[in-house]
N, C-alpha and C positions, 0 to 999 in steps of 0.2 A: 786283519787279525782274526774276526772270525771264522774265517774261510779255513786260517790253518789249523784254530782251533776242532769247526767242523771237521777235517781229514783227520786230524788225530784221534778224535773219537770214530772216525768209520774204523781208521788203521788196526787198533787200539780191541774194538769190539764184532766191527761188523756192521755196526748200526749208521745209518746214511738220515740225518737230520735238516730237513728240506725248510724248515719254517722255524721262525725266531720267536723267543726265548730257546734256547736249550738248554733242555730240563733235564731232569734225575727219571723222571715221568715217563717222558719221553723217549730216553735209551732205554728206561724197561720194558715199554709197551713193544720197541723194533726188536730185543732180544726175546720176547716172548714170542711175535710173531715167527721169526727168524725159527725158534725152535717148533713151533708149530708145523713150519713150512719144511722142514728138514732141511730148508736154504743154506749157503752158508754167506748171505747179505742179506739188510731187510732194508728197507727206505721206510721212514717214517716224516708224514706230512701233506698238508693237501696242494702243497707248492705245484704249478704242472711245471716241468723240466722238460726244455727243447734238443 
């Protein structure tokens, strides 16, 4: 259930949430970077992904 939760919020924004709780916080700080980076994804978390 959180998995689909998590894709709906990348789908949704853009923002890729690697590490639990997901917060309000959280998708701000990856839409902030995102725009910083003129990306159009950001990952947010210290999860390592293989």
């Amino acid at each position: 259930m959180l998995g689909a939760i998590a894709n709906a919020i990348y789908d949704a924004c853009g923002v890729r949430v690697t590490e639990l709780p997901i917060t309000p916080e959280k998708i701000l700080r990856g839409l902030k970077q995102r725009e910083g980076s003129r990306a159009s994804r950001a990952v947010v978390g210290t999860g390592v992904r293989a």
